[in-house]
N, C-alpha and C positions, 0 to 999 in steps of 0.2 A: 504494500500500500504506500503512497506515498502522499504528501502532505495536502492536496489535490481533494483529497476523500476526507479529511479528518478534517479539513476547513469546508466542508458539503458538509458534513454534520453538525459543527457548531454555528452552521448559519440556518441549518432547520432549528436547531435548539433555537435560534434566536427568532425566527419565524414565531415559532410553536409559543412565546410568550405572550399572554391572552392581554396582559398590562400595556406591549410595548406602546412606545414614543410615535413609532409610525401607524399612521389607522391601517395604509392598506395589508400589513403584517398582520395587526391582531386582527383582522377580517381572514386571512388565509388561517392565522391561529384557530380561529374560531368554526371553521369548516373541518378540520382535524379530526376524523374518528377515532385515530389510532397512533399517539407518538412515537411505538415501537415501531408501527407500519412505516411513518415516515424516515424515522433514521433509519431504519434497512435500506428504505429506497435509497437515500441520501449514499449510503457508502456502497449500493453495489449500482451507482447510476453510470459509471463508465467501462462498466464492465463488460459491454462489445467491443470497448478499443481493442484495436490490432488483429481482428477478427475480419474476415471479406465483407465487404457492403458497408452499408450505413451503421456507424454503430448505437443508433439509439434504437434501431429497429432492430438488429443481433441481441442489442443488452439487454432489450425485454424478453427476448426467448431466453438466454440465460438467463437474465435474473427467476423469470417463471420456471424454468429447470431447477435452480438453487433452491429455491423456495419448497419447490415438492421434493426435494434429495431431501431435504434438511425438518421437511413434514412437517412445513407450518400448514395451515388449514385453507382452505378453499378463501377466504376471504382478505387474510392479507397475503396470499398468493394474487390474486387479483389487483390488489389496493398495488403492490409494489410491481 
């Protein structure tokens, strides 16, 4: 991993604060079903790089691969 991914997650944590400064943040806070959902997303969102094609269209079939290998549930399989 490198620092790429772990600044994607501490700018969802920062997202996900329902108090913040910025309205339109705490409006995507406030849409949030699932925090755990979103920082999964957050850290495997480039995860098509270096793969053929497009990689946000790769990194959703892996990520939804990751997701049922690793036997989250049908729901934040979908959300991520």
């Amino acid at each position: 991993m490198d620092v790429h991914l772990w600044r994607a997650v501490e700018e969802t944590l920062r997202i996900a604060q329902r108090d913040s400064p910025e309205p339109p943040l705490a409006g995507v806070a406030a849409e949030l079903d699932s925090l755990d959902d979103a920082l999964l997303a957050a850290l495997l969102h480039d995860i098509g790089k270096g793969w053929p094609g497009d990689h946000s269209t790769v990194g959703a079939q892996l990520a939804r691969a990751f997701c049922r290998r690793a036997q989250f549930g049908p729901r934040t399989t979908a959300t991520v």
